[in-house]
C-alpha positions as CSV (number, residue, x, y, z in Angstrom):
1,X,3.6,18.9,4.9
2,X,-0.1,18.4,5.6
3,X,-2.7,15.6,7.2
4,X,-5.2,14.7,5.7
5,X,-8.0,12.1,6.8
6,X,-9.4,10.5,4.0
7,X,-12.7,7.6,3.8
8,X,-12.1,5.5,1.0
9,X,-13.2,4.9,-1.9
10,X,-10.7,7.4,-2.7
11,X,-11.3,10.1,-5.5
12,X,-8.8,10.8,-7.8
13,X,-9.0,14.3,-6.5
14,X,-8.0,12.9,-3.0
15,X,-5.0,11.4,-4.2
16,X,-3.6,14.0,-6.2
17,X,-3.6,16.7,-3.7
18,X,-1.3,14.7,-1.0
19,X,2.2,15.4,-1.5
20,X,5.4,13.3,-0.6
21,X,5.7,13.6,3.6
22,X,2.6,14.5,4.0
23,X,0.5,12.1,6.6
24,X,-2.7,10.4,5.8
25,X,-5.1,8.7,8.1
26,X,-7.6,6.0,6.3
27,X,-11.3,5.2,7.5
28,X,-13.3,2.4,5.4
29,X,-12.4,-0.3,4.2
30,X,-8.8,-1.6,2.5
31,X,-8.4,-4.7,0.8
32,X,-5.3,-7.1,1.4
33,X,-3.7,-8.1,-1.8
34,X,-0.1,-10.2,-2.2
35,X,2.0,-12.5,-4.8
36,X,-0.7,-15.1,-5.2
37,X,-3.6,-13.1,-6.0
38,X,-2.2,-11.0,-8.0
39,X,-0.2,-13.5,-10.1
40,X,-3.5,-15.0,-10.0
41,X,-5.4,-11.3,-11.5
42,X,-2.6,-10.5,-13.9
43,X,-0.6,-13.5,-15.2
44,X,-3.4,-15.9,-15.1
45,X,-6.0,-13.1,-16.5
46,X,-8.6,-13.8,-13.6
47,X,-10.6,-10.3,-12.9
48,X,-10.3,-9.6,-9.2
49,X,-14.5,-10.9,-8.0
50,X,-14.7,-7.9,-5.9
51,X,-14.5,-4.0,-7.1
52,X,-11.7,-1.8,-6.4
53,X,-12.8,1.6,-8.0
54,X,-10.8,4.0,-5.4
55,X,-9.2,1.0,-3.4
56,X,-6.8,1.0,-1.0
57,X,-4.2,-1.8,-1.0
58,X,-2.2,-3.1,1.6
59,X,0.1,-5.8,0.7
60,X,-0.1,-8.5,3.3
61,X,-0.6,-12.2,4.0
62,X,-2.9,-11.8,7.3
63,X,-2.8,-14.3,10.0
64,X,-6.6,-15.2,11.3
65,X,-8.6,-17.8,12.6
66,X,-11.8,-19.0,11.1
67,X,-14.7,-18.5,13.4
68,X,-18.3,-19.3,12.7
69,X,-17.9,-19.3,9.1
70,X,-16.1,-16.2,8.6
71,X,-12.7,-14.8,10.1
72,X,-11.3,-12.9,12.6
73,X,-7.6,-11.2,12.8
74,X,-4.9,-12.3,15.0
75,X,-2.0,-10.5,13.6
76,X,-2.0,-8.3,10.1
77,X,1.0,-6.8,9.2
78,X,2.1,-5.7,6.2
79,X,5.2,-7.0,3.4
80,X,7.6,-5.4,1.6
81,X,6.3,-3.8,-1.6
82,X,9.0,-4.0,-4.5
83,X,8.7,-7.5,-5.4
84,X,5.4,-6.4,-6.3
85,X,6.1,-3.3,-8.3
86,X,5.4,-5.1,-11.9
87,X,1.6,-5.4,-10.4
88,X,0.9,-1.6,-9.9
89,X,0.0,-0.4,-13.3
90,X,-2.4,-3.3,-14.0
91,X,-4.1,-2.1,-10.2
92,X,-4.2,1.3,-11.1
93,X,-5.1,1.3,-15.2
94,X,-7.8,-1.9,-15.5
95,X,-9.0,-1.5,-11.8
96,X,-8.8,2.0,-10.9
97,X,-6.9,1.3,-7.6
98,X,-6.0,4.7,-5.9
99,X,-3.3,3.3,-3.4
100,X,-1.0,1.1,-2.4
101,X,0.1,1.0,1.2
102,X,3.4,-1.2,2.1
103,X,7.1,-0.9,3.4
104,X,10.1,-0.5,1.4
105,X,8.7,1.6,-1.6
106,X,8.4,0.5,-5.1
107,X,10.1,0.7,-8.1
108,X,10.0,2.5,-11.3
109,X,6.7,1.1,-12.7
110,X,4.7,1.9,-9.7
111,X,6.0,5.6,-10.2
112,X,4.6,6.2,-13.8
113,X,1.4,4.4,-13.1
114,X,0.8,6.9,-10.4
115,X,1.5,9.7,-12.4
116,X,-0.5,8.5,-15.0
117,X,-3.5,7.7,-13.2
118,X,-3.7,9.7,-10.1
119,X,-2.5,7.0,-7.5
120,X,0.0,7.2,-4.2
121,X,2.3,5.1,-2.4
122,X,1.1,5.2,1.9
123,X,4.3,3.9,3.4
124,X,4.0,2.3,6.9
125,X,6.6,1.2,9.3
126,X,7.7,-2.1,9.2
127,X,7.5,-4.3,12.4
128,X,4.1,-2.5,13.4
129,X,2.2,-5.3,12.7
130,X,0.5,-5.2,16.1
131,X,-0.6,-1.5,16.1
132,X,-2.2,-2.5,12.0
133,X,-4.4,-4.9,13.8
134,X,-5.8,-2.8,15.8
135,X,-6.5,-0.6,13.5
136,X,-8.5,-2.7,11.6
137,X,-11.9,-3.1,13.2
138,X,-13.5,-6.4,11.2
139,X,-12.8,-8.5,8.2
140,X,-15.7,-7.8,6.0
141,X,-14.7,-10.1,2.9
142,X,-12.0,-13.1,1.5
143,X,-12.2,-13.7,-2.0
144,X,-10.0,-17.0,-3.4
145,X,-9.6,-18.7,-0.1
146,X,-7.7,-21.7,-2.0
147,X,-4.8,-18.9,-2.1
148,X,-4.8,-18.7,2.0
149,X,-3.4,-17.1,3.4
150,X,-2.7,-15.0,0.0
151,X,-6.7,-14.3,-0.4
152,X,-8.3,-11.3,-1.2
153,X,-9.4,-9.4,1.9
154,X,-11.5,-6.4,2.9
155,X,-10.6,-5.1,6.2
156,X,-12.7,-2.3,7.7
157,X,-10.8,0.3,9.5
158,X,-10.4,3.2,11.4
159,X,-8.0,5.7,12.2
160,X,-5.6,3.7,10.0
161,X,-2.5,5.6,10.2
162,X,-0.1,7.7,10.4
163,X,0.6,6.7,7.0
164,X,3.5,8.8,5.0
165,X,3.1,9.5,1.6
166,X,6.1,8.0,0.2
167,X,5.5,8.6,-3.5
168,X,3.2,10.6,-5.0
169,X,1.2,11.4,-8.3
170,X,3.4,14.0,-9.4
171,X,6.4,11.4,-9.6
172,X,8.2,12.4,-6.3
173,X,9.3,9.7,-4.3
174,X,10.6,9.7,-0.6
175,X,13.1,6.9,-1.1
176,X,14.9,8.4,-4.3
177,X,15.0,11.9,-1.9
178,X,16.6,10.1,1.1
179,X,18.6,8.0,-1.3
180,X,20.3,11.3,-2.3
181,X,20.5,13.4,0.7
182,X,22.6,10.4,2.0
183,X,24.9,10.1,-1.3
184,X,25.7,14.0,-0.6
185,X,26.2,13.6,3.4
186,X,28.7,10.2,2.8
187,X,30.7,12.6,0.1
188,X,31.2,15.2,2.9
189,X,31.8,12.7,5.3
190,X,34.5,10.9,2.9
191,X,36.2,14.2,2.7
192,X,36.6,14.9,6.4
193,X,37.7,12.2,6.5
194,X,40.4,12.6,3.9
195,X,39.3,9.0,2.0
């Protein structure tokens, strides 16, 4: 398993070299996406009014305050990612999103959109909402503030990581690997135990 440290916008090429377990640390910029906006960008057929050629998505719903006309964090973590999972191939095929950083993993749909257009799943553990905000060094951009706190955001960061690679462009996936590793461990364990 490698690191990698990686300034986005990310290149195809970038994403198609990290494997599942690898670590990756981001510098740049992300942009928050969630439910509303993206119900907003694919079942209402708005176009997202920023660019995210090479994007990196986290899925959150960031708590800020509003200071002289623009924002500042308070507390950013991130949400789980399934519920989102129909959204991923729209990200990745009409607006050339690279990856998706969340908890939980995705689902099926996520999977062959990576494959087919050279994206990754960055898992991040859940509850570290307080080490994600400092991490990110400035809120550079909201886009559809009536969807607060589900807005579009761009978050400058640095040293954002250790993210894992949880899924990757070759169709592995993390969650599918554990998944079985366990299934095999709880058939050994059900015949020790003579169940």
């Amino acid at each position: 398993m490698a690191e990698y440290r990686l300034t986005t916008p990310l290149s195809e090429e970038d994403v198609r070299k990290l494997k599942v377990g690898d670590t990756v640390f981001l510098e740049g910029t992300i942009f928050g996406i969630r439910d509303a906006n993206l119900i907003r960008m694919f079942e209402h057929n708005v176009p997202p009014p920023v660019d995210l050629t090479g994007a990196a998505c986290i899925h959150t719903a960031p708590n800020v305050r509003k200071v002289n006309g623009g924002y500042e964090k308070v507390c950013i973590g991130t949400t789980t990612s399934s519920r989102m999972d129909r959204f991923t191939p729209g990200l990745m095929g009409q607006y050339g999103v690279r990856a998706i950083i969340g908890k939980a993993g995705m689902m099926e749909a996520s999977m062959e959109a990576m494959k087919k257009y050279g994206g990754c799943y960055l898992a991040i553990v859940g509850g570290a909402a307080s080490w994600e905000t400092e991490k990110i060094q400035a809120i550079e951009g909201v886009w559809w503030e009536d969807l607060m706190p589900e807005a579009i955001w761009k978050f400058r960061v640095r040293d954002f990581g250790p993210l894992i690679v949880a899924m990757d462009s070759e169709g592995n996936n993390m969650y599918y690997q554990v998944k079985a590793r366990a299934r095999h461990k709880l058939a050994d364990i059900y015949k020790r135990l003579g169940v």
